[in-house]
DSSP file (Angstrom, degrees, kcal/mol; ACC not computed):
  #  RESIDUE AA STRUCTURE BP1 BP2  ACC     N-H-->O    O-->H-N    N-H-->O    O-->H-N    TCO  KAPPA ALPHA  PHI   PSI    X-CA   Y-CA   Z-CA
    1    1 A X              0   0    0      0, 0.0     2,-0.3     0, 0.0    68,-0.2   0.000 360.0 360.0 360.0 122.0  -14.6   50.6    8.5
    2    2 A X  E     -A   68   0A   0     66,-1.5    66,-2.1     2,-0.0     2,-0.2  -0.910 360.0-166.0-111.3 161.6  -17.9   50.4    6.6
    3    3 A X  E     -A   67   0A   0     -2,-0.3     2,-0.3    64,-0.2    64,-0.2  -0.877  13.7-171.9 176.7 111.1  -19.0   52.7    4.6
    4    4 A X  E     -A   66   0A   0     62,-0.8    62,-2.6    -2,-0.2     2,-0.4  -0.990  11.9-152.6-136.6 151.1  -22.7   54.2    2.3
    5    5 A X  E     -A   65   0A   0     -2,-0.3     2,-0.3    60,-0.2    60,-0.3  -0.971  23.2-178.8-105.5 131.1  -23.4   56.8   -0.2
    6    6 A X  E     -A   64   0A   0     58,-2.2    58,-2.8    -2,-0.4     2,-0.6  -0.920  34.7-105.7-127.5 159.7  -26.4   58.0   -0.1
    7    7 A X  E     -A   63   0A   0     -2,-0.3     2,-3.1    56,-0.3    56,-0.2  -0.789  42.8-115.5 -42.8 102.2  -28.5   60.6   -2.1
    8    8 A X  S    S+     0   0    0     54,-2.3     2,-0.2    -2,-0.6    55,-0.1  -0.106  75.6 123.2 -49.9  42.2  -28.8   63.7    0.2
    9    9 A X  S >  S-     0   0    0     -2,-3.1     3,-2.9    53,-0.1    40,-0.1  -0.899  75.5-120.9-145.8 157.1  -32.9   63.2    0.4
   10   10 A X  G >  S+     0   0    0      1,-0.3     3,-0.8    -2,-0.2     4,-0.3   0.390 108.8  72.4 -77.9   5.4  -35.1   62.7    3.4
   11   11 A X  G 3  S+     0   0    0      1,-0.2    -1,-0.3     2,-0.2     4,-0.2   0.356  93.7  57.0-123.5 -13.9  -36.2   59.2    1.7
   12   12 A X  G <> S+     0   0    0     -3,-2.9     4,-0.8    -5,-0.2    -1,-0.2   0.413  78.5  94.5-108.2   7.4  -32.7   57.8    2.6
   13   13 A X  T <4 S+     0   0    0     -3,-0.8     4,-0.2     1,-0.2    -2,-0.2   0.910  85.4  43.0 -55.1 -45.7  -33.0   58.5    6.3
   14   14 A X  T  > S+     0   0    0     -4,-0.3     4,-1.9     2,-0.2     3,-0.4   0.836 106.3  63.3 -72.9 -37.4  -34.3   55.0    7.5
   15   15 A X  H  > S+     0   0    0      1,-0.2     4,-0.9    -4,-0.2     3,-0.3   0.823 113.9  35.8 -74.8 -71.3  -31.6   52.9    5.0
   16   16 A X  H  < S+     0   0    0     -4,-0.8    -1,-0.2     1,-0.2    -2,-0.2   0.724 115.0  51.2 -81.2  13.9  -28.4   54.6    7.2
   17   17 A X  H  > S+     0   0    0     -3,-0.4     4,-3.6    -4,-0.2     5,-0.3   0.567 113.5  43.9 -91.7 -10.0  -29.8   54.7   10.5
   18   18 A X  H  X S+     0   0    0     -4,-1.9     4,-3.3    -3,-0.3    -2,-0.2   0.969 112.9  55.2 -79.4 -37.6  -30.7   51.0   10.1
   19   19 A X  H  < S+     0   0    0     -4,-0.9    -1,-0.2    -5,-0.3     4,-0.2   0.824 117.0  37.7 -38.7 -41.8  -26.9   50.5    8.5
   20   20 A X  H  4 S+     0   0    0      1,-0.1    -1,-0.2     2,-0.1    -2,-0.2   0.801 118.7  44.5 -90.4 -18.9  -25.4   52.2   11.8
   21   21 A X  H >< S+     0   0    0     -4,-3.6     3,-1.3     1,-0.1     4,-0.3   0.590  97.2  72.0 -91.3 -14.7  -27.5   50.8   14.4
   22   22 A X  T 3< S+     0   0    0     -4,-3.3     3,-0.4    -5,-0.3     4,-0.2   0.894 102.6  46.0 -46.8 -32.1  -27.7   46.9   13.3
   23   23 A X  T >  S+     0   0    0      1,-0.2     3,-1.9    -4,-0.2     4,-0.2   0.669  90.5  86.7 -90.1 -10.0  -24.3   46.3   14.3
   24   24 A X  G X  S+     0   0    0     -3,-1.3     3,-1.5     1,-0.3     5,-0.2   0.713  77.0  64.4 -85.5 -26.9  -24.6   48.1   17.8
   25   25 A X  G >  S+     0   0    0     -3,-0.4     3,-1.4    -4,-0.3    -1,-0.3   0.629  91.2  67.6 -44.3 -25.5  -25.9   45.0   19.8
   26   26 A X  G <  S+     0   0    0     -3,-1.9    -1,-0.2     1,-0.2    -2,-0.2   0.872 104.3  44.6 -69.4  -9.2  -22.2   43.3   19.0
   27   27 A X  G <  S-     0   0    0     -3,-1.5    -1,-0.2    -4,-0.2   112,-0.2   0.239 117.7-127.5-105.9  19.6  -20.9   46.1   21.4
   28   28 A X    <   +     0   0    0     -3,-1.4     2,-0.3     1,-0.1    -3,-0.2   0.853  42.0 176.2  -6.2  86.2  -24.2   45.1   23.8
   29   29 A X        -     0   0    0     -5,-0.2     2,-0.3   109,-0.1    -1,-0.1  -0.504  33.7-118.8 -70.5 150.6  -25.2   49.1   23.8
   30   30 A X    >>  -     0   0    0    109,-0.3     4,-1.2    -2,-0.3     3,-0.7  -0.960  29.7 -97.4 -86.7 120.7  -28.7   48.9   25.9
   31   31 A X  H 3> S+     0   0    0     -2,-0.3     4,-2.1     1,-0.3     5,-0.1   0.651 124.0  59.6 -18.8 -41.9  -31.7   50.0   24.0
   32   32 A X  H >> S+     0   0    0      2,-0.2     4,-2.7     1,-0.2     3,-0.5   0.999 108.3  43.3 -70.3 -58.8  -31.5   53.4   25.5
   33   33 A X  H <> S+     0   0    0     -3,-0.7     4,-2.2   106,-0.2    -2,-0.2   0.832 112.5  55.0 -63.4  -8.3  -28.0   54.1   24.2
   34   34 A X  H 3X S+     0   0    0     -4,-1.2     4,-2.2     2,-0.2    -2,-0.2   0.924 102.1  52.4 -50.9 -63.8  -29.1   52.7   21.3
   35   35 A X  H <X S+     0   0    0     -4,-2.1     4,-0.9    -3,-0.5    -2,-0.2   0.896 112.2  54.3   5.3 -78.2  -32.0   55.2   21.2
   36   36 A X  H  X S+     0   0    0     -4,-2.7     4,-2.5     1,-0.3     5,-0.2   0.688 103.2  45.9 -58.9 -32.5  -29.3   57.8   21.5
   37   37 A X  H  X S+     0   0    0     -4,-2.2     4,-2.1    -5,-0.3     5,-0.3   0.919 115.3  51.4 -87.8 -21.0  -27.2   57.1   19.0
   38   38 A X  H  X S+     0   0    0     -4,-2.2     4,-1.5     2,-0.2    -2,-0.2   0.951 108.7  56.4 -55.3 -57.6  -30.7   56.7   16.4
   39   39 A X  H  X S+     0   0    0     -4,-0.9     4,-2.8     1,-0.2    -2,-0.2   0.901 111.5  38.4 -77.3 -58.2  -31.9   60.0   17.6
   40   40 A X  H  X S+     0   0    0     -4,-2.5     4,-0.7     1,-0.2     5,-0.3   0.988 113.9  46.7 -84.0 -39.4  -29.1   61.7   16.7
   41   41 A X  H  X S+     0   0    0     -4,-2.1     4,-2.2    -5,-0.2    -2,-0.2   0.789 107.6  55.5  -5.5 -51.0  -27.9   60.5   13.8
   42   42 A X  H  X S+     0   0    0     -4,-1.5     4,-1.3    -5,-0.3    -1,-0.2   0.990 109.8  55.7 -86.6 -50.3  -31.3   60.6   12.3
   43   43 A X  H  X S+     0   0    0     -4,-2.8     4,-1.4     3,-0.2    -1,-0.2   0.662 109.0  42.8  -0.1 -67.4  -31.0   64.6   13.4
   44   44 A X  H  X S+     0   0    0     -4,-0.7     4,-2.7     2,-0.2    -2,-0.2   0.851 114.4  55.2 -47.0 -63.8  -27.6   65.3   11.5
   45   45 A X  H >X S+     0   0    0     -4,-2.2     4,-1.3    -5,-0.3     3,-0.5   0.875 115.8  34.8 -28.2 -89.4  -29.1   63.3    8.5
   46   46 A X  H 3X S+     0   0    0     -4,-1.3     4,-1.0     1,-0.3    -1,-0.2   0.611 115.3  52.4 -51.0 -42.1  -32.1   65.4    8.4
   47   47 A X  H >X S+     0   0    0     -4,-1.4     4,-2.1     2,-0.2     3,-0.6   0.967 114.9  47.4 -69.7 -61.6  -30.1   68.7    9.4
   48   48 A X  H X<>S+     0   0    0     -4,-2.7     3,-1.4    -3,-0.5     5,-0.6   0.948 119.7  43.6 -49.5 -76.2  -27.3   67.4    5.9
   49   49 A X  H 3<5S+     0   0    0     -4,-1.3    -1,-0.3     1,-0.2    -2,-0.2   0.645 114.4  46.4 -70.4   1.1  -30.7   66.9    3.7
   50   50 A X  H <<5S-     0   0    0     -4,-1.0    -1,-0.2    -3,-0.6    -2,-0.2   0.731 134.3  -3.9 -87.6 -28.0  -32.6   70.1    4.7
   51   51 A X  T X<5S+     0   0    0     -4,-2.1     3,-3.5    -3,-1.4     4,-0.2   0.666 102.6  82.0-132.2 -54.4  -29.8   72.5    4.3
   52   52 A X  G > 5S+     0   0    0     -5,-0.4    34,-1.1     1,-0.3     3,-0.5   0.703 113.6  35.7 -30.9 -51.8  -26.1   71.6    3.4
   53   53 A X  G > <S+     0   0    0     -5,-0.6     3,-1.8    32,-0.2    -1,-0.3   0.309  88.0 117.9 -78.0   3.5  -27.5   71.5   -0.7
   54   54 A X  G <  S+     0   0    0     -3,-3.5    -1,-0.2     1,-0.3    -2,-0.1   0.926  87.0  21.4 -64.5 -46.1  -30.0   74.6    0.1
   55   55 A X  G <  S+     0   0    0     -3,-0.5     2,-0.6    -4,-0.2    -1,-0.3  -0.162 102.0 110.0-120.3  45.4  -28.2   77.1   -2.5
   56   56 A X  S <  S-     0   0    0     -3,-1.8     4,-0.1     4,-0.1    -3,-0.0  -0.937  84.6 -85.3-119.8 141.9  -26.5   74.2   -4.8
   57   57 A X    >   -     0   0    0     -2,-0.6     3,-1.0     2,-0.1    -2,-0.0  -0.181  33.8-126.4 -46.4 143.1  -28.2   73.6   -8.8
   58   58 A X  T 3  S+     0   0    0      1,-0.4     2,-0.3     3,-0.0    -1,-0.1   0.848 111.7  61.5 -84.8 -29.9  -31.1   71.4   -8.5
   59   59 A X  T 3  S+     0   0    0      2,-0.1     2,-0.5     0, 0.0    -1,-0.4  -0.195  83.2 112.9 -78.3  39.0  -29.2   69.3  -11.2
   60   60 A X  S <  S-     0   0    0     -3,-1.0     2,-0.2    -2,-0.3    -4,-0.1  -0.973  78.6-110.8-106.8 124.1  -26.1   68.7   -8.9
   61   61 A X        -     0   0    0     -2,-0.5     2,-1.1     1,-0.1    -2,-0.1  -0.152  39.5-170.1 -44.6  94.5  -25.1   65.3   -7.4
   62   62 A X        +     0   0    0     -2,-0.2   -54,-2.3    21,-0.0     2,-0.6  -0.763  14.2 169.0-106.7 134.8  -25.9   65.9   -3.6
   63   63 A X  E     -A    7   0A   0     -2,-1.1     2,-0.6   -56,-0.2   -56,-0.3  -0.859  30.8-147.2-131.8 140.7  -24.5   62.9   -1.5
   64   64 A X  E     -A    6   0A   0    -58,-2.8   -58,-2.2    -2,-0.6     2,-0.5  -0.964  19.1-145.4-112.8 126.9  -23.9   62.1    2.4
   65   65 A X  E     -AB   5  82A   0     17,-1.3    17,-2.1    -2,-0.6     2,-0.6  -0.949  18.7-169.9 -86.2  91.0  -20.8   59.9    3.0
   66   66 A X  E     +AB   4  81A   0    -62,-2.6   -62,-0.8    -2,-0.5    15,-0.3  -0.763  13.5 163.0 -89.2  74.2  -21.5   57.6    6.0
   67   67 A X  E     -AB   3  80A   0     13,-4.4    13,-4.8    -2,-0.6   -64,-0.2  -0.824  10.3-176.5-123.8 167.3  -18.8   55.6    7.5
   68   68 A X  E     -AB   2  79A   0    -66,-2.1   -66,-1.5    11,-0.3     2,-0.6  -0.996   6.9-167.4-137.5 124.8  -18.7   53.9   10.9
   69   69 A X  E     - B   0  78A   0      9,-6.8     9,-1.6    -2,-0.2     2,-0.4  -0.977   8.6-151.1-126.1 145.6  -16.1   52.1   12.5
   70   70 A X  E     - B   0  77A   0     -2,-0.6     2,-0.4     7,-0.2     7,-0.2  -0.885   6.6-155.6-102.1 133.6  -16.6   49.7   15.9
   71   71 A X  E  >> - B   0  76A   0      5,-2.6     5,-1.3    -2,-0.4     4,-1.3  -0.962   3.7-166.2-118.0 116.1  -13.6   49.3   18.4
   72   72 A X  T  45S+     0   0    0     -2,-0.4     3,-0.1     2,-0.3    -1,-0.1   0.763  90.1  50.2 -78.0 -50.6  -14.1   46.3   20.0
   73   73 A X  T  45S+     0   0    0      1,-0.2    -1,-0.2    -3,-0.1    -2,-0.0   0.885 117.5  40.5 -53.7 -58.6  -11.4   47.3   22.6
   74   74 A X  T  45S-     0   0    0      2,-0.1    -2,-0.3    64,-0.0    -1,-0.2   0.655  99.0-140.1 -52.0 -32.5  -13.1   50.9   23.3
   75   75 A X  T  <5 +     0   0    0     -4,-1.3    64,-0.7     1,-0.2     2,-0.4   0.967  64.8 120.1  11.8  74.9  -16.5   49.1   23.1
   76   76 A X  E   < -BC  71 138A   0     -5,-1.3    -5,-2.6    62,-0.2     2,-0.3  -0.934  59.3-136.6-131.7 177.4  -17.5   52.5   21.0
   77   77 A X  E     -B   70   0A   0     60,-2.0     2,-0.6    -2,-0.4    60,-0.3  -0.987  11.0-160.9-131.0 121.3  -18.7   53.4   17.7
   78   78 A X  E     -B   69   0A   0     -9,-1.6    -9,-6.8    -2,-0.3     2,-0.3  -0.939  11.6-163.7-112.3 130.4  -17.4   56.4   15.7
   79   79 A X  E     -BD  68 135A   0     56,-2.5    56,-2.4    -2,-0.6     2,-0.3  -0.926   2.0-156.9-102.1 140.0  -19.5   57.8   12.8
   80   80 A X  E     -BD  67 134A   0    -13,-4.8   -13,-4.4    -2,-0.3     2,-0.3  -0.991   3.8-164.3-134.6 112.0  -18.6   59.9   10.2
   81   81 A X  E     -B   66   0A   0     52,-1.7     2,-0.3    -2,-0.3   -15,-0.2  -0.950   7.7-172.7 -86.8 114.6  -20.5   62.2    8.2
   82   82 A X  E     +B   65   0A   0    -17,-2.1   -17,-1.3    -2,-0.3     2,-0.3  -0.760  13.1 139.2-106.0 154.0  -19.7   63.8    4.9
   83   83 A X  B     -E  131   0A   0     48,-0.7    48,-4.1    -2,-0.3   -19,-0.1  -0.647  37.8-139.7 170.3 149.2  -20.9   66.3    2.6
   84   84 A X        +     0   0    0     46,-0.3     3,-0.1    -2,-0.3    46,-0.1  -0.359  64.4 109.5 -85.3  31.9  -20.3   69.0    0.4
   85   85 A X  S    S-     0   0    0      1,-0.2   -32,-0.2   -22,-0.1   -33,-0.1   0.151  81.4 -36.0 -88.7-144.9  -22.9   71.1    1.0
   86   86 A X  S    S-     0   0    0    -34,-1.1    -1,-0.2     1,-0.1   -34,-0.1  -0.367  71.7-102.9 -42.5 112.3  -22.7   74.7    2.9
   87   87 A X        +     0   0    0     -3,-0.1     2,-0.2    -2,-0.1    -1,-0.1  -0.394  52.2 157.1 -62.8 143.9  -20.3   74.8    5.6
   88   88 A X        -     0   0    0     -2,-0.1     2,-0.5    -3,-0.0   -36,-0.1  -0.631  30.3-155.3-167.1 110.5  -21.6   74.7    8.8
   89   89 A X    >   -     0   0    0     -2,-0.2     3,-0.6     1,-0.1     4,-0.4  -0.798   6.6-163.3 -74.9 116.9  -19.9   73.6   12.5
   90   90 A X  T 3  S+     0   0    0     -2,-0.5    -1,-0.1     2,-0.2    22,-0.0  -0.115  89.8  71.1 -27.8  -3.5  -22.9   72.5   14.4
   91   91 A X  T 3  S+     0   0    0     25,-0.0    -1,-0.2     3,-0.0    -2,-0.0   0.504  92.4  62.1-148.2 -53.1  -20.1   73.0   17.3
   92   92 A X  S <  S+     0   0    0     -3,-0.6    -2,-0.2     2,-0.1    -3,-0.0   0.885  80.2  97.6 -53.9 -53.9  -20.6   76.6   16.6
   93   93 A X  S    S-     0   0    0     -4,-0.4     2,-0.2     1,-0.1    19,-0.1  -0.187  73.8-121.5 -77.4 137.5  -24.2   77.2   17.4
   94   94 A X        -     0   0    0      1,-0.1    -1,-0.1    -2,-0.0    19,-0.1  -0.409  35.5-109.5 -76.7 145.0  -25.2   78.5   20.6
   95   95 A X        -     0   0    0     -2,-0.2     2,-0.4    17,-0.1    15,-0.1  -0.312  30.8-107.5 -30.6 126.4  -27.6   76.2   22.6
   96   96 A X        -     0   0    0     13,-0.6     2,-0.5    -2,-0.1     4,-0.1  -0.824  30.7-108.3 -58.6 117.7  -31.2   76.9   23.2
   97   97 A X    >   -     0   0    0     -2,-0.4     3,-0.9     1,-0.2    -1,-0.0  -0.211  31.4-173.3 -56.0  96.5  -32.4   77.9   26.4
   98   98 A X  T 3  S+     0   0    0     -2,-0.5    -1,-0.2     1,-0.2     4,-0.1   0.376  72.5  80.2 -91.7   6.9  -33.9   74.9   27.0
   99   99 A X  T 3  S+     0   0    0      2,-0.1     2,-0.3    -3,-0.0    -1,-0.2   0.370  85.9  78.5 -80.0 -18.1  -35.5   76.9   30.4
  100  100 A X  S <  S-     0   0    0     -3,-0.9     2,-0.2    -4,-0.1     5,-0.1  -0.834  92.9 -99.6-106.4 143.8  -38.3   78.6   28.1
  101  101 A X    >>  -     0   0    0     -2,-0.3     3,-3.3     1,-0.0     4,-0.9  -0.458  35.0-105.5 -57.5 141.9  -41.1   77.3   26.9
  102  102 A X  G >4 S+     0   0    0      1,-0.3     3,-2.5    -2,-0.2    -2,-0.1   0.620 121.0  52.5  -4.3 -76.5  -41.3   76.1   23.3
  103  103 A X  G 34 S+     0   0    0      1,-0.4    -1,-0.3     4,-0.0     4,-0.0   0.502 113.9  45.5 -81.4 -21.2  -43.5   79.2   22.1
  104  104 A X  G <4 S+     0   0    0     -3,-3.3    -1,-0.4     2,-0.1    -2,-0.2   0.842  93.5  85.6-104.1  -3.8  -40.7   81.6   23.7
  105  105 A X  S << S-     0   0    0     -3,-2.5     3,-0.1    -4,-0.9    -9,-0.0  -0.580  92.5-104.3-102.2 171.5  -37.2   80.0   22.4
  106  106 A X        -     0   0    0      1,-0.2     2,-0.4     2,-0.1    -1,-0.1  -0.006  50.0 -95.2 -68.8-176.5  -36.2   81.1   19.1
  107  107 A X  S    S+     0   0    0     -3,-0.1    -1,-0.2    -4,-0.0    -4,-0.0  -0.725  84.8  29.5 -94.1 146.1  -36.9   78.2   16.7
  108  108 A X  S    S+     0   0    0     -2,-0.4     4,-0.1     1,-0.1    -2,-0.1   0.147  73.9  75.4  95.1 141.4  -34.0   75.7   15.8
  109  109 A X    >>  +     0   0    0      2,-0.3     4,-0.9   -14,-0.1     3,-0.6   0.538  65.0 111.8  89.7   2.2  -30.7   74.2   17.5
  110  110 A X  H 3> S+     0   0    0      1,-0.4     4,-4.8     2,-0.2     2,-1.8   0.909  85.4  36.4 -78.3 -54.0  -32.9   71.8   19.9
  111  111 A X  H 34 S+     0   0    0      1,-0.3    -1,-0.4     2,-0.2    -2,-0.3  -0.733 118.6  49.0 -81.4  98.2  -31.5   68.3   17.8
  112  112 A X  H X> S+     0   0    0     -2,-1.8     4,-1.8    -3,-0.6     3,-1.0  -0.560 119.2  38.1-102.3 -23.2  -28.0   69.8   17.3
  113  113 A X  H 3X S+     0   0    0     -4,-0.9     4,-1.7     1,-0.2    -2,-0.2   0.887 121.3  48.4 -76.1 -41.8  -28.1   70.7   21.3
  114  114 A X  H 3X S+     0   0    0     -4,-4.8     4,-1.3     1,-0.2    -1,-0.2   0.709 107.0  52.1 -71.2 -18.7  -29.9   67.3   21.7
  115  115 A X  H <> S+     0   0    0     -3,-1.0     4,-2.3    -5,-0.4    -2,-0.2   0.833 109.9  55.7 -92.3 -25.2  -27.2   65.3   19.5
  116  116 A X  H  < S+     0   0    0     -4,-1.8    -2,-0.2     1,-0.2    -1,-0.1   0.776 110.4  43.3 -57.3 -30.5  -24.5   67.0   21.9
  117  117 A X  H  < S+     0   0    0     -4,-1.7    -1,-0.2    -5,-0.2    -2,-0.2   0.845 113.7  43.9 -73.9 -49.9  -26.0   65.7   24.7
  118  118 A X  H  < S+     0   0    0     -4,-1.3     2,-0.2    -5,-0.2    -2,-0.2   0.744 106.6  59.1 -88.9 -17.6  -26.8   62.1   23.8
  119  119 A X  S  < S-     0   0    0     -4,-2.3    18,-0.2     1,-0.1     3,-0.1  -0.596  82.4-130.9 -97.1 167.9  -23.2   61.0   21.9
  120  120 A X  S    S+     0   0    0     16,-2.9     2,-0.3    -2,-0.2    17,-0.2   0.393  86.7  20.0-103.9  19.6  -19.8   61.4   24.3
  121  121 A X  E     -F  136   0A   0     15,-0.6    15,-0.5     2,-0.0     2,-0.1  -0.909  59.0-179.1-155.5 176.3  -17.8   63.3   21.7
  122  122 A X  E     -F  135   0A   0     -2,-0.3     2,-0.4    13,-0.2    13,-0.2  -0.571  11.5-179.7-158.0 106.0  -18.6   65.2   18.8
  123  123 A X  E     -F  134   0A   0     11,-1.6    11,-1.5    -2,-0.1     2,-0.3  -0.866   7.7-155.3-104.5 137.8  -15.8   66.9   16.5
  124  124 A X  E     +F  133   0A   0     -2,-0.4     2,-0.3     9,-0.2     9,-0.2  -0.981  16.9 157.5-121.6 144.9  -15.9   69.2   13.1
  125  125 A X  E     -F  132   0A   0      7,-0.8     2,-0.7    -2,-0.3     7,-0.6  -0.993  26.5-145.7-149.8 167.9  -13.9   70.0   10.4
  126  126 A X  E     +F  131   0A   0     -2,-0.3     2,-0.4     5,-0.2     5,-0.2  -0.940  33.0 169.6-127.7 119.5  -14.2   71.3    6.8
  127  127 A X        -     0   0    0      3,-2.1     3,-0.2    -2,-0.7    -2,-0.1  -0.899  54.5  -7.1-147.3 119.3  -11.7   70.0    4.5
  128  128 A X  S    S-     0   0    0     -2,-0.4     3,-0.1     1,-0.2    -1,-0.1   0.560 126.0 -53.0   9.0  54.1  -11.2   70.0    1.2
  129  129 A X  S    S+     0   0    0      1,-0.3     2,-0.3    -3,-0.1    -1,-0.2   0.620 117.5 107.0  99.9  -7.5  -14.3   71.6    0.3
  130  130 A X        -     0   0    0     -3,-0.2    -3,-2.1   -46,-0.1   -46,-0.3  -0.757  68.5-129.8-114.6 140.6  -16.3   68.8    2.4
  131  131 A X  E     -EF  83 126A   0    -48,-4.1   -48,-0.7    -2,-0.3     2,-0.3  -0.596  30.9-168.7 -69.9 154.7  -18.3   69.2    6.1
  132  132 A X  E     + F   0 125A   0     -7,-0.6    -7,-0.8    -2,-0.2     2,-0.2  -0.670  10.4 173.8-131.6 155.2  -16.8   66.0    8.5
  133  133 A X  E     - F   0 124A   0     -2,-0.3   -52,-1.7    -9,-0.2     2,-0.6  -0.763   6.8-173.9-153.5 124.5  -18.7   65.5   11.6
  134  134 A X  E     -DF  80 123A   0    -11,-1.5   -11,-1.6   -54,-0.2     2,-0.5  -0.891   2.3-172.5-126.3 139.0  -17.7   62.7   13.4
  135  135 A X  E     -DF  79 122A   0    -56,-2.4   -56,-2.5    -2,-0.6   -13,-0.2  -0.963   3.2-166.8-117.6 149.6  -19.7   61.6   16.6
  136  136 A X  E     + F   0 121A   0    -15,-0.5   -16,-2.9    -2,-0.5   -15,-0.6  -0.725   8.5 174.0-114.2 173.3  -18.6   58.7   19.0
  137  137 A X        -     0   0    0    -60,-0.3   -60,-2.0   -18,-0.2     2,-0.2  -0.705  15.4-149.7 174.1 127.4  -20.5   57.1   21.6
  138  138 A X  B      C   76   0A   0     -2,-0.3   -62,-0.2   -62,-0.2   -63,-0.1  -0.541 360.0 360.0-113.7 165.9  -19.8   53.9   24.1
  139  139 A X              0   0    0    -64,-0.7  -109,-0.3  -112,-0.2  -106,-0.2   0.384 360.0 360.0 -66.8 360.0  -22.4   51.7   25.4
């Protein structure tokens, strides 16, 4: 399994998607699932450093826990995302009526609806104080 800590800030987005997506050509993913699994990721990322830390002391360590593991047998990749911010199951939250225009849906929920769509599993739990969200996704 490998494995980054990062500093919860939008500055570390581009260093862990390029850390999960280098490796994805050994599982010959096609650029489009490739795409997919960058798009959401970099979603979830941005969703961890925009809110999870929202009501935590500015002087408090905020960190995302990245691991990834390839099964060579599955040809998939499961990611795993950690933090200790807020809870909040992404799992939970209703879909946007993606049937309205922009200017009529409420705002918000398109990339978690969009990260559901593009990986083939997505799971949550909150455990010992910590968000997990682990996504998978075959070629």
């Amino acid at each position: 399994m490998n494995e980054i800590t990062v500093k919860a800030t939008l500055e570390n987005v581009d260093k862990v998607i390029e850390f999960i997506c280098n490796p994805l050509k050994e599982l010959e993913f096609n650029k489009k699932s490739i795409m997919h699994v960058r798009l959401a990721c970099e979603e979830i990322l941005v969703n961890i450093m925009s809110y999870a830390y929202a009501d935590s002391p500015s002087n408090e360590t905020k960190t995302i826990n990245i691991k990834y593991e390839i099964t060579k047998e599955e040809k998939e990749i499961r990611i795993t995302f950690e933090d200790s911010g807020i809870p909040f199951n992404p799992l939970e939250h209703k879909d946007p009526d993606i049937t309205l225009k922009g200017k009529d849906r409420a705002p918000g929920g398109l990339g978690i609806y969009m990260t559901k769509k593009f990986m083939d599993d997505i799971q949550y739990e909150y455990l010992d104080n910590k968000n997990i969200l682990t996504v998978r996704k075959k070629p």
